[in-house]
Backbone as numpy.savetxt, mean C-alpha at the origin, in Angstrom:
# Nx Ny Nz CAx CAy CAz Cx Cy Cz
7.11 8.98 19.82 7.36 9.73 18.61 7.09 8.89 17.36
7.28 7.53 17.77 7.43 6.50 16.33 5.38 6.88 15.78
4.91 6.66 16.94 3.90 6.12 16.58 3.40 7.73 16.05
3.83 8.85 16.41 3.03 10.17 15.95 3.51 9.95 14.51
4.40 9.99 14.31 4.82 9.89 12.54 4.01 9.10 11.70
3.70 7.82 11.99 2.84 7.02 11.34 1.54 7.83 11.89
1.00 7.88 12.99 -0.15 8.40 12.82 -0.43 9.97 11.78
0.08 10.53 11.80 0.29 12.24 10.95 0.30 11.98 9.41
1.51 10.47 8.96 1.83 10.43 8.02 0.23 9.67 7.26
-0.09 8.67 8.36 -1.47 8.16 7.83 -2.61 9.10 7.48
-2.89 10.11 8.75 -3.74 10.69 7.87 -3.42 11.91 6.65
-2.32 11.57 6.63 -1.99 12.70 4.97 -2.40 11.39 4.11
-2.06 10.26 4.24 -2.05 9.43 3.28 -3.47 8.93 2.97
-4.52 8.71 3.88 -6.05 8.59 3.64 -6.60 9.67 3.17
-6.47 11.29 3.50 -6.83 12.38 2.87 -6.17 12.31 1.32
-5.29 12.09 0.82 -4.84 12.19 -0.44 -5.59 10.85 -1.53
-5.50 9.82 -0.59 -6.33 8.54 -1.48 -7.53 9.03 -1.47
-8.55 9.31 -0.52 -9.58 10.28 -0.60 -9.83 11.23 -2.08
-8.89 11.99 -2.16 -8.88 12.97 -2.69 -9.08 12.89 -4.39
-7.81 11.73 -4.26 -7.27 11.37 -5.80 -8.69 10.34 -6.01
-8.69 9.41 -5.15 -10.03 8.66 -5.71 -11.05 9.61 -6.12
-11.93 9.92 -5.42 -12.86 11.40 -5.77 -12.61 11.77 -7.29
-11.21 12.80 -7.67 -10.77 13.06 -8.87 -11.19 12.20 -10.30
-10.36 11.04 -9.56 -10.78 9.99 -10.58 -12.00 9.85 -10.94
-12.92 9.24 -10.24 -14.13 8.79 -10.51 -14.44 10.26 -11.38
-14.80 11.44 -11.07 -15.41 12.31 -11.58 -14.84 12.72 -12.82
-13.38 12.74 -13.70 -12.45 12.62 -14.68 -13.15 11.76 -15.39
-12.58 9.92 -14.60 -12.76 8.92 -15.87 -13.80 8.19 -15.19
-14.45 6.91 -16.67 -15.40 6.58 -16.65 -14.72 5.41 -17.11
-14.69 4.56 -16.01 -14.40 3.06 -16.88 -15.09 2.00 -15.78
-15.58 0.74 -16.07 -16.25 -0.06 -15.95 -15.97 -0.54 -14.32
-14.57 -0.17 -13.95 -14.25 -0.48 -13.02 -13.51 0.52 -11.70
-13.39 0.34 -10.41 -13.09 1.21 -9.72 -11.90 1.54 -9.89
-11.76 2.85 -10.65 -10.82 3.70 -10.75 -10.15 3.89 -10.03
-10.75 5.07 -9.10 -10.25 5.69 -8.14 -9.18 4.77 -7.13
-10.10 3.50 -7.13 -8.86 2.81 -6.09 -7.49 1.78 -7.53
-8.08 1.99 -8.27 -6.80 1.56 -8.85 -5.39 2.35 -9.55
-5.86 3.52 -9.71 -5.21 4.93 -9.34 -4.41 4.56 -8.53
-5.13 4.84 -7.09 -4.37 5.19 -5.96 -3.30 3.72 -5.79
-3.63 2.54 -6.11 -2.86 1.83 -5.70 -1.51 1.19 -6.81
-1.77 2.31 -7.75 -0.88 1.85 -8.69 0.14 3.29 -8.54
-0.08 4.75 -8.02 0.39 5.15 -8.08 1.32 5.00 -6.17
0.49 4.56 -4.83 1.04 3.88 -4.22 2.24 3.03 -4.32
2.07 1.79 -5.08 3.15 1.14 -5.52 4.48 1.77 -6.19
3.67 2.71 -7.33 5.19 3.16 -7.87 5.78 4.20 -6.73
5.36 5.10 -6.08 6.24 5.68 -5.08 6.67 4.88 -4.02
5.96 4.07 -3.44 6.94 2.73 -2.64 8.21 2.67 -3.03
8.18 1.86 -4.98 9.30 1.22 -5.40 10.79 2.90 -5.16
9.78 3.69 -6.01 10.57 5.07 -5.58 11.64 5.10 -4.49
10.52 4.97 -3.48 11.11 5.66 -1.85 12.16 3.89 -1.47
11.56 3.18 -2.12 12.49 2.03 -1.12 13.88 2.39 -1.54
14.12 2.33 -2.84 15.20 2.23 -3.69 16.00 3.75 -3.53
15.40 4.59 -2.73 16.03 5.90 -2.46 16.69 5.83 -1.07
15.95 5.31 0.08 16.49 4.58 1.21 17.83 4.53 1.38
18.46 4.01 0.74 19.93 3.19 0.87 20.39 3.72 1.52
20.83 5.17 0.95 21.79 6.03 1.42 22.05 7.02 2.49
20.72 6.92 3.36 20.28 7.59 4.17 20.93 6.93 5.59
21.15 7.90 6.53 21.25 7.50 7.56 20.61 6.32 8.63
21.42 5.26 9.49 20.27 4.56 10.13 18.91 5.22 10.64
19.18 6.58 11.78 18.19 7.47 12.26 17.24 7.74 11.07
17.55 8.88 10.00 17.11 9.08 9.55 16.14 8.31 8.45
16.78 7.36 8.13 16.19 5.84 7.45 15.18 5.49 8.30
14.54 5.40 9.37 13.84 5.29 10.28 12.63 6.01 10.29
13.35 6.95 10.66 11.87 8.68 10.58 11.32 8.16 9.07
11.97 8.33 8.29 11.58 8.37 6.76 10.65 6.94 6.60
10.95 5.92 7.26 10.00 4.50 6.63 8.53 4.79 7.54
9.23 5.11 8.86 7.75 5.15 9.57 6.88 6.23 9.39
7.22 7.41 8.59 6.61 8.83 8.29 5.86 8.40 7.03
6.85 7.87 5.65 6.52 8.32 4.76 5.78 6.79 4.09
6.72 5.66 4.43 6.45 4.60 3.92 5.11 3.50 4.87
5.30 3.75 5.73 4.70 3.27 7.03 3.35 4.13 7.26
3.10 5.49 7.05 2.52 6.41 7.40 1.66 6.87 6.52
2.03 7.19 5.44 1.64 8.23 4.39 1.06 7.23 3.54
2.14 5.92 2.46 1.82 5.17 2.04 0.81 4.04 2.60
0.82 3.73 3.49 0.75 2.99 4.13 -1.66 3.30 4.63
-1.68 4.47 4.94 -2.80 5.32 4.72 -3.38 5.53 3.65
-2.15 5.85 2.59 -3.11 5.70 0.89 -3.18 4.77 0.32
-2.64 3.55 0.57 -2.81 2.18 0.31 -2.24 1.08 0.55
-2.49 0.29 1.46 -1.50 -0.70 1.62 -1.30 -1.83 0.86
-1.72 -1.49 -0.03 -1.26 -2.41 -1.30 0.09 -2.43 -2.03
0.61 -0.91 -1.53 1.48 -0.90 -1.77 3.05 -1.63 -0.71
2.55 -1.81 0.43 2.87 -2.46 1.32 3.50 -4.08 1.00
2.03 -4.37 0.19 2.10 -5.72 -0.35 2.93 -5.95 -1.58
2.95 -4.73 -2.28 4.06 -5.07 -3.04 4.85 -5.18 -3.09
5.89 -3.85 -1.83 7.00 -3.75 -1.77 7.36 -5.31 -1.17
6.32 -6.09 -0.15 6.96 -7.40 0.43 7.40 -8.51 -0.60
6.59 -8.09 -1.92 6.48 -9.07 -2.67 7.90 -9.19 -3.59
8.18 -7.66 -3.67 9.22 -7.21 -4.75 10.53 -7.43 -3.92
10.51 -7.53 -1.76 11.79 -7.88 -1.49 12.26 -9.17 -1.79
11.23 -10.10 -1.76 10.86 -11.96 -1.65 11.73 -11.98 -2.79
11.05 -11.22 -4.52 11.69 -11.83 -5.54 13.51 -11.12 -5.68
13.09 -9.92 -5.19 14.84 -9.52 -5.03 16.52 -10.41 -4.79
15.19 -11.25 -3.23 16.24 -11.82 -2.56 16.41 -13.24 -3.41
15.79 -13.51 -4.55 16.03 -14.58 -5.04 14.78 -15.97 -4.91
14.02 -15.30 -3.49 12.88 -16.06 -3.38 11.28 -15.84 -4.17
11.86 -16.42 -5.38 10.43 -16.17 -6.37 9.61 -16.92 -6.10
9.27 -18.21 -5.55 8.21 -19.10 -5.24 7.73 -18.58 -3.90
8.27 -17.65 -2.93 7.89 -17.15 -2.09 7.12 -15.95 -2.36
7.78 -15.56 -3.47 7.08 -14.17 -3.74 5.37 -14.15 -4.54
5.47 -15.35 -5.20 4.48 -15.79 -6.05 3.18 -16.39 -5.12
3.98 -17.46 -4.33 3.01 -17.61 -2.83 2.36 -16.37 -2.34
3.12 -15.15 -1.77 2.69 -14.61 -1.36 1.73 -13.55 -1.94
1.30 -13.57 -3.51 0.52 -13.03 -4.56 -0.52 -13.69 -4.15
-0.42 -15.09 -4.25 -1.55 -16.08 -4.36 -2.52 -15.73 -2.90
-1.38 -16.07 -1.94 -2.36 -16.06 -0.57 -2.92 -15.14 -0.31
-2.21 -13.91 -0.25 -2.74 -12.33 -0.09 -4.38 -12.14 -0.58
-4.11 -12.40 -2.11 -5.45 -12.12 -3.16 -6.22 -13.29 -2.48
-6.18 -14.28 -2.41 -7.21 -15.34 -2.52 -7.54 -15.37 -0.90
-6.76 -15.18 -0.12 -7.16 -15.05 1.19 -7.98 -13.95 1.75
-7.24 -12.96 1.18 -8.16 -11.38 1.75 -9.71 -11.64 0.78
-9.43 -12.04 -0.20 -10.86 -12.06 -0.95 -11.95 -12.86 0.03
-11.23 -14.01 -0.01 -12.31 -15.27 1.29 -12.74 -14.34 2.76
-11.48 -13.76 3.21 -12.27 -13.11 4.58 -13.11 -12.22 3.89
-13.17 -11.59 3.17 -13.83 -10.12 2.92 -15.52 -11.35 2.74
-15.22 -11.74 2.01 -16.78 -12.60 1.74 -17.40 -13.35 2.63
-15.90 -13.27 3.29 -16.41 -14.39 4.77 -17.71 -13.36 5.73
-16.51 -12.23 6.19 -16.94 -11.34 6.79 -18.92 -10.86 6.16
-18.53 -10.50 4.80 -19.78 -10.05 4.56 -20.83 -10.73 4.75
-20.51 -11.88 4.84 -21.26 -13.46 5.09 -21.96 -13.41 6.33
-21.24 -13.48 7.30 -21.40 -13.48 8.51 -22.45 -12.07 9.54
-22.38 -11.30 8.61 -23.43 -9.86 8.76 -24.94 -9.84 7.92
-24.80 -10.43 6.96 -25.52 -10.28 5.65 -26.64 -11.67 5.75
-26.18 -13.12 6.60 -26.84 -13.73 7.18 -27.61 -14.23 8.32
């Protein structure tokens, strides 16, 4: 069951980044990719949303809800938002040099594989 929720919730969440990207681009015109910065800024803010709504919810139900909506949905329309919420528990808990690390490595690491990768096809 865990895994149907994330799977269902994912593809609502790639059809909607889909969707909204699309929107974007054809709306606005700016120098840079919209569409995915849209999606991952409005990703993030419903993350911060849904984490901070969490609390009060049942263990069970706290469950269904991370792996459906946060795990699933978000998680499909961008996992950037993923990366934030890890980033935003790090500085919560008081660990800001962890949280700042984990800015640094994320960006500078995923950038190197991505170039790595393209590297490795492209030569």
């Amino acid at each position: 069951m865990q895994i149907i929720l994330v799977a269902v919730g994912g593809a609502i969440g790639a059809t909607l980044r889909y969707l909204i990207g699309r929107l974007a681009t054809e709306f606005i015109t700016l120098p840079i990719p919209v569409g995915t910065l849209i999606v991952n800024i409005l990703g993030c803010f419903a993350m911060g949303l849904f984490a901070a709504g969490i609390s009060d919810l049942q263990e069970t139900s706290k469950e269904t809800f991370i792996l459906f909506i946060m795990v699933g949905v978000l998680g499909g329309f961008t996992t950037f938002s993923a990366f934030g919420f890890d980033t935003v528990s790090l500085w919560n808990k008081g660990a800001v040099s962890l949280a700042l690390i984990n800015i640094i490595a994320n960006n500078t690491l995923s950038f190197i594989a991505l170039a790595l990768g393209y590297r490795l096809i492209k030569t």
